[in-house]
C-alpha positions, 0 to 999 in steps of 0.5 A: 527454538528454530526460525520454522518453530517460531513462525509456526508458533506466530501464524501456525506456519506449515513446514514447506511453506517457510521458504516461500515465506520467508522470500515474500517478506524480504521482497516487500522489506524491498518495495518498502524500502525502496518507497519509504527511504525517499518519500520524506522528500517527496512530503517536503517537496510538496509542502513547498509548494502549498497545500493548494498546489498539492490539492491539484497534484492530487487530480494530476495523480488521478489522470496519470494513473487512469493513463497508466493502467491501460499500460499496464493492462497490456503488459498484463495481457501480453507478457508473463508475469515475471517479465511484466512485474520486472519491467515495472520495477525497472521502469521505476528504478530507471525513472529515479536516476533520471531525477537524481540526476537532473538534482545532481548535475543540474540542480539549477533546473530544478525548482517547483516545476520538477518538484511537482512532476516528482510529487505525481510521479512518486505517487503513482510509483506508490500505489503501483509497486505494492499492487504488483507486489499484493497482486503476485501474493495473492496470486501464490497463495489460497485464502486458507494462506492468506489469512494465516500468513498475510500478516507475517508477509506484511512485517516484511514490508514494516521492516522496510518501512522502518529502515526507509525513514530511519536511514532518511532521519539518520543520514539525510544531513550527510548524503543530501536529500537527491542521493537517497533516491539511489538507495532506492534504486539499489533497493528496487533492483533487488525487489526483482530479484526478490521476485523471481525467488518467491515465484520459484520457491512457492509453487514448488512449496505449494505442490508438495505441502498443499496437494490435498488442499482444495483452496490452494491455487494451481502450480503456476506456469510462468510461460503462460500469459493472462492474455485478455484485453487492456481495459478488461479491468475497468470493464470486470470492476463494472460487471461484478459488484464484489468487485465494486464493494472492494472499490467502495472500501478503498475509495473511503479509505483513501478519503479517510487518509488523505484528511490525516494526511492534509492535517499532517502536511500543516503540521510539518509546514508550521514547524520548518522551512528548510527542506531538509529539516522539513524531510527529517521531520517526516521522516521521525514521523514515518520511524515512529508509526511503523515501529507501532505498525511493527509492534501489532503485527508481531502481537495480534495481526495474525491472530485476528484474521485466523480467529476472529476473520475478516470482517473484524479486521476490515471493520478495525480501521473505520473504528480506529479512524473515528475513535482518532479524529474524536480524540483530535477534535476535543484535545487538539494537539500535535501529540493527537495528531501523531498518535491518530496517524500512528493508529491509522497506519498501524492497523492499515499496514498491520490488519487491514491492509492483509485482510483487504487482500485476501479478498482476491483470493478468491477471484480469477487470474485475470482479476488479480490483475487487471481488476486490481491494479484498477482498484489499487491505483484508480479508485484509490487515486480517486478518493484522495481527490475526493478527500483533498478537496473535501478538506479544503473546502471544510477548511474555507467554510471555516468549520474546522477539525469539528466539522471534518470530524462531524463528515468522517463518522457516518462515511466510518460507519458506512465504511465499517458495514461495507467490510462486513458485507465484503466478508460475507461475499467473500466466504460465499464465494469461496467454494465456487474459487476452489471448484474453478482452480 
């Protein structure tokens, strides 16, 4: 069986849309990569400094990111596409060798000072490389492509979650935790390349497979600016309350995340004081969840959004969340722990992560990046303060994983009608998107 039968077979993959595909997946293996092979260290150099400490990294991360997104919104507005998604990877990659090699040749200048700049920087380089990555797919491909293919695009990016974590637990005795930040670099470097190659192959698969579908997007030209204002984002999120539905879902997932996340931090911290045995230890954790992210994607993913639609995809991560944390508080063991983040990333990375993307398929150019670097960066920087701070204050309070448990079930289930309701909006929405393409 060929390659093109066996995506069709998977996710009803049409002839010309394989080599579009099929760079979209290495690009995000790429980004992934890239993210997943250095953020052990980035959680091991954060438990060093303290849960506390961390909390107030979380508000640091929310000011710079709220600082960066009027650059970026002049880089949207200003250049071509390519030139300003290029620029953010290389910015990134050039950033990276700066702390390598502050680590490599003056090691003697780093301590807890640097390790917190590189926590708020690697979060920030987190939120930023995948929205660009989302925003180009979404940018390529119509919502009629979005829901079959989308989830095929996202094992592209668990495969380079895998490795990322797999070579850090593998190899992190034998290079050092400051050299894996080159493999990142190397990895950056051919996300451009990546890029450019997704930007050449689909407008020309698209021109020639999907000339008659009225959902499919425009051929692209690249000489053309999105022009518009720096903060037209912030402004478009403001004005359309699709727009803040969307803001609403990910500023909940986002709380939602970063109460597994602080459990998990104890968790390593308890287990380990060196930071190397504390980066291999996240690591196994970030190798096992995105084989079970893997495992889903290749059985169901594609499945459910193509037959059962959006809004179940977007309403399985608040049931997954609320079905885990009550599993946590009645046996609470680090297996519930492993197997609740597992699930969570699973179903995030796998179906709702997709599903969450094709809502913008059907707004404006301008949106799709503007307005989405707004939601993917700000507002989800937001919720993890809201998170990190609600935790510690249950925790002071002295309630425990069954308070926390408590708080997370009636924000799941308003998080569950807020998916359904974008769903809706959604289908609504697209006769006008096809009209104005």
């Amino acid at each position: 069986m060929t390659l093109r039968m066996r995506l069709e077979r998977l996710a009803n993959v049409q002839r010309g849309e394989v080599p579009g595909l099929l760079a979209s997946m290495a690009f995000f293996f790429c980004v992934l990569s890239a993210l997943m092979v250095i953020r052990p260290a980035r959680e091991a150099l954060g438990v060093q400094s303290g849960l506390d400490t961390v909390r107030l990294l979380f508000i640091g991360t929310a000011v710079v990111t709220l600082a960066v997104n009027p650059v970026f919104g002049f880089l949207v507005a200003r250049f071509r596409r390519l030139r300003f998604i290029s620029a953010t990877y290389l910015f990134f990659a050039a950033s990276l060798l700066v702390f390598w090699a502050l680590l490599q040749f003056a090691p003697q200048a780093t301590g807890e000072i640097s390790g917190r700049v590189f926590y708020v920087w690697f979060s920030v380089f987190n939120l930023f490389s995948t929205m660009v990555f989302w925003a180009l797919m979404v940018d390529r491909f119509s919502l009629e492509q979005s829901k079959r293919l989308f989830g095929i695009v996202a094992v592209g990016g668990t495969l380079g979650a895998i490795f990322g974590p797999w070579f850090a637990w593998n190899f992190v005795d034998v290079v050092g935790t400051a050299n894996l930040i080159l493999i990142a670099v190397g990895f950056l470097v051919l996300a451009v390349g990546m890029a450019t190659v997704v930007a050449r192959l689909q407008p020309e698969s698209l021109s020639e497979v999907n000339a008659s579908d009225p959902d499919a997007p425009p051929v692209v030209r690249e000489a053309e600016v999105i022009g518009g204002s720096a903060w037209e984002g912030f402004r478009a999120v403001v004005r359309s309350p699709y727009l803040l539905g969307i803001c609403g879902f990910v500023l909940i997932m986002a709380i939602m995340a970063t109460f597994i996340y602080f459990t998990r931090l104890q968790v390593v911290a308890d287990m380990a004081q060196d930071m190397d045995r504390r980066t291999g230890l996240f690591a196994q954790i970030d190798f096992w969840t995105q084989v079970t992210t893997l495992a889903l994607q290749l059985s169901i993913t594609g499945h459910i959004m193509r037959r059962l639609g959006v809004g179940v995809a977007l309403v399985l991560l608040p049931l997954t969340v609320s079905l885990g944390f009550i599993g946590l508080a009645i046996s609470g063991t680090f297996t519930a722990l492993i197997l609740l983040e597992a699930a969570y990333r699973a179903v995030q990375r796998g179906i709702t992560r997709p599903a969450r993307e094709t809502l913008f398929t059907v707004v404006g150019r301008e949106d799709k990046y503007k307005s989405k670097a707004v939601v993917d960066t700000f507002v989800y920087r937001t919720g993890d303060v809201v998170g990190a701070w609600t935790e510690g204050l249950l925790g002071r309070l002295g309630g425990g994983l069954t308070a926390l448990t408590f708080a997370i079930l009636p924000l799941a289930a308003a998080w569950a009608v807020l998916g359904l309701w974008l769903a809706r909006q959604q289908a609504r929405r697209k006769p006008a998107a096809a009209r104005t393409r």
